[in-house]
C-alpha positions in Angstrom: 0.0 0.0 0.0 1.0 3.5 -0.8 0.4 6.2 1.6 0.2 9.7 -0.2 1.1 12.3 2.5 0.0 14.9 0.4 -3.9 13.9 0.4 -3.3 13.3 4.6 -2.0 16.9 4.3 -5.0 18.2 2.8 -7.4 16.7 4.8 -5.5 17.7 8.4 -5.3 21.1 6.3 -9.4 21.9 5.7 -10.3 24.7 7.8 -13.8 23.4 7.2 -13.4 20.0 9.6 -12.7 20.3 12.9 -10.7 18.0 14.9 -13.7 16.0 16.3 -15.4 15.8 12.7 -11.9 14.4 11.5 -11.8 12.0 14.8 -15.0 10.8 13.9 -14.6 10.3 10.1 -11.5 8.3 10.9 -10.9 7.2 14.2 -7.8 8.7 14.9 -8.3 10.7 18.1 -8.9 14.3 18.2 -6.1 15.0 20.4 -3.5 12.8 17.9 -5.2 14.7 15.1 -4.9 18.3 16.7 -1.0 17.0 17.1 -0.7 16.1 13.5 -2.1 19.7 12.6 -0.1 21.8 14.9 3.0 19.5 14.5 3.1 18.1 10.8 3.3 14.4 10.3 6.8 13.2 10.4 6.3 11.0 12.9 2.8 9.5 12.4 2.2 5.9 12.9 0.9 3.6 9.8 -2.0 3.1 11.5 -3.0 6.5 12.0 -2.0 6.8 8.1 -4.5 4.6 7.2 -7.2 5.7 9.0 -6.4 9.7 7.5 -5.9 8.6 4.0 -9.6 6.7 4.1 -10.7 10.2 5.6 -9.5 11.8 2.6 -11.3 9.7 0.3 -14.5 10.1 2.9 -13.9 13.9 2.2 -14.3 13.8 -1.5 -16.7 11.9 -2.1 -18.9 14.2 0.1 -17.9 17.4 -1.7 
């Protein structure tokens, strides 16, 4: 599997979704995804990768 950190970028980027719509979309905990926002993603785990990337595709699918 391919992780594109660019389209994980994009989601944690959208001023539109808040941390808890993101948590809920994907999982990954609003607190972990506040983190990723204020601190980039260099050190995500895969799991958390996953979980973002499916977020993305939940994201555009809705717009």
């Amino acid at each position: 599997m391919i992780i594109d950190t660019n389209k994980i970028e994009l989601l944690l980027s959208n001023k539109n979704l808040t941390d808890y719509q993101i948590e809920k979309m994907t999982g990954v905990s609003r607190v972990t995804v506040k983190q990723y926002r204020q601190n980039g993603i260099n050190s995500m785990k895969l799991v958390n990768a996953v979980k973002l990337l499916d977020g993305y595709k939940q994201m555009k699918k809705i717009q």
